[in-house]
C-alpha positions in Angstrom: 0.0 -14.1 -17.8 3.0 -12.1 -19.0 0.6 -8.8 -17.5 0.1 -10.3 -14.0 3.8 -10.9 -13.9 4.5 -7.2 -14.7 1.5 -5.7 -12.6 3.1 -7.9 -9.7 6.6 -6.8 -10.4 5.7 -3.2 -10.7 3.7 -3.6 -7.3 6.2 -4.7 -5.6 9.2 -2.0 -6.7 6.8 0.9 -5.8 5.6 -0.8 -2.2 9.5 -1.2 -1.4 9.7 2.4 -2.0 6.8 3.0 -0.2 4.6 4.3 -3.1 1.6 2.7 -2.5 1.9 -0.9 -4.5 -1.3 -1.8 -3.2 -3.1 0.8 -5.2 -1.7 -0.1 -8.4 -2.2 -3.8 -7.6 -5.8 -3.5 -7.0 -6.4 -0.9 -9.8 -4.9 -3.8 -12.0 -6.8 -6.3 -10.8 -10.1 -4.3 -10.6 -9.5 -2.4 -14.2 -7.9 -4.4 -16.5 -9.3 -8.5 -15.3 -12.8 -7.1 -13.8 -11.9 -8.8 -10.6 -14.6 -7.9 -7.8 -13.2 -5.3 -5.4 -13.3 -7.5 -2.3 -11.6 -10.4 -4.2 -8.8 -7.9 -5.6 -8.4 -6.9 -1.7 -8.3 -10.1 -0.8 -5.2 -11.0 -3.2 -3.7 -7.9 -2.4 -3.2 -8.5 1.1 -2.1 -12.0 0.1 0.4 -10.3 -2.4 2.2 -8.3 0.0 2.6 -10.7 2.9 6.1 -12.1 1.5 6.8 -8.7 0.0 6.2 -7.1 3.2 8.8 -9.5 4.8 11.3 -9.4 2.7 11.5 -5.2 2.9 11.6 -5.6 6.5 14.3 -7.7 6.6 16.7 -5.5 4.2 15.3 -2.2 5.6 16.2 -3.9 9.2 19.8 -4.5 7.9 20.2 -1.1 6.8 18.6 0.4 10.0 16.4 2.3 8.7 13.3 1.1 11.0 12.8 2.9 14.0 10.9 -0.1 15.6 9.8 2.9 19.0 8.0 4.8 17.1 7.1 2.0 14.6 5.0 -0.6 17.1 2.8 2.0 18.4 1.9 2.5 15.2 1.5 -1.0 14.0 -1.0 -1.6 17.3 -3.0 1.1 15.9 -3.2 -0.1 12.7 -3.9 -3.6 14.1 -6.7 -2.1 15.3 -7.8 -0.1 12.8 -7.4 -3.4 10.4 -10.3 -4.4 12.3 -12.7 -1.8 11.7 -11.6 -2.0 7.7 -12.3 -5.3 7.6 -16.2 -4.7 9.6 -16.6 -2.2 7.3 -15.6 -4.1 3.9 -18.0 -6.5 5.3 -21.2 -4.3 5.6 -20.6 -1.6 2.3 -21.9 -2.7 -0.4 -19.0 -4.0 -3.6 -20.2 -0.7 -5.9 -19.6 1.4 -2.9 -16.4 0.4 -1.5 -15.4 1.2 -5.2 -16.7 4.4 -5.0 -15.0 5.3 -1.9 -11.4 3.2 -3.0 -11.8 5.6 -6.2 -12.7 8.8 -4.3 -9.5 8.0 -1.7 -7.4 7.8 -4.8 -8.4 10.8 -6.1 -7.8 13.1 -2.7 -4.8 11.3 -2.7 -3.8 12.5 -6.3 -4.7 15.9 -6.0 -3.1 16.3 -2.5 0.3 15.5 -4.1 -0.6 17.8 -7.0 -1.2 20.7 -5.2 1.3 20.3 -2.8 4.4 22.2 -2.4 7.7 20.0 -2.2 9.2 20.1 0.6 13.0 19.5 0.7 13.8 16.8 3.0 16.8 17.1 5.6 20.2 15.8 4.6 21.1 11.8 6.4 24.7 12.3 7.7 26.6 9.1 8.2 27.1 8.1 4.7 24.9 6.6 2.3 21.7 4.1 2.1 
C-alpha cells in the first residue's frame, strides 16, 4: 500500500513537470504488481485525469498555457487517441509490451545522446 502511494506521488511530481509520469506509472504497475499492460493503461489514464486538471488550472493561473497553439494540438491528439485506442485493441498484450518497452528505450537513448541545448531566458520576472 505504502508503494502505490509513493509510485502515485512520484507520478504525479514528474507529470506536473512534464517528465513523463505516465511512464513511470505504468512501469510500476506493469514491473513491480504484474499488472496486464492494457489494465495498467487503463489505470493510468484514470490516474491522471484529476492530475491533469489540477496542473491546468495552476499552469492557467500562471499563464503559462498558450491555449492558440495548445487546441490545435489537443484536436490532433483527440484524434490520434483514437487510433491508440484501435490499435491497443487489435495488438496482442506481449506486443504492445514490446513496443511500450522499445518506445522507452528510443526515448532513453535520444536524451542520452543528445546535446543540451540552453533554453532562452523568460523576461518578466519569475514562475
Amino acid at each position: 500500500m505504502v508503494w502505490n502511494i509513493l509510485a502515485a506521488f512520484f507520478s504525479g511530481v514528474a507529470a506536473s513537470l512534464g517528465l513523463g509520469g505516465g511512464g513511470i506509472l505504468l512501469l510500476y504497475l506493469v514491473l513491480a504488481l504484474n499488472m496486464e499492460q492494457l489494465t495498467a493503461q487503463g489505470i493510468n489514464l484514470i490516474f491522471f485525469l484529476p492530475c491533469a486538471v489540477i496542473a491546468i488550472i495552476f499552469y492557467t493561473k500562471k499563464h503559462l498555457i498558450d491555449w492558440k497553439a495548445a487546441l490545435p494540438i489537443m484536436a490532433g491528439g483527440l484524434l490520434g487517441v483514437g487510433l491508440g485506442v484501435w490499435l491497443a485493441g487489435a495488438v496482442s498484450a506481449e506486443w504492445l509490451s514490446r513496443i511500450f518497452g522499445g518506445f522507452l528505450l528510443l526515448l532513453g537513448l535520444r536524451e542520452f545522446f543528445s546535446k543540451n541545448k540552453e533554453q532562452p531566458k523568460k523576461s518578466g520576472g519569475s514562475c
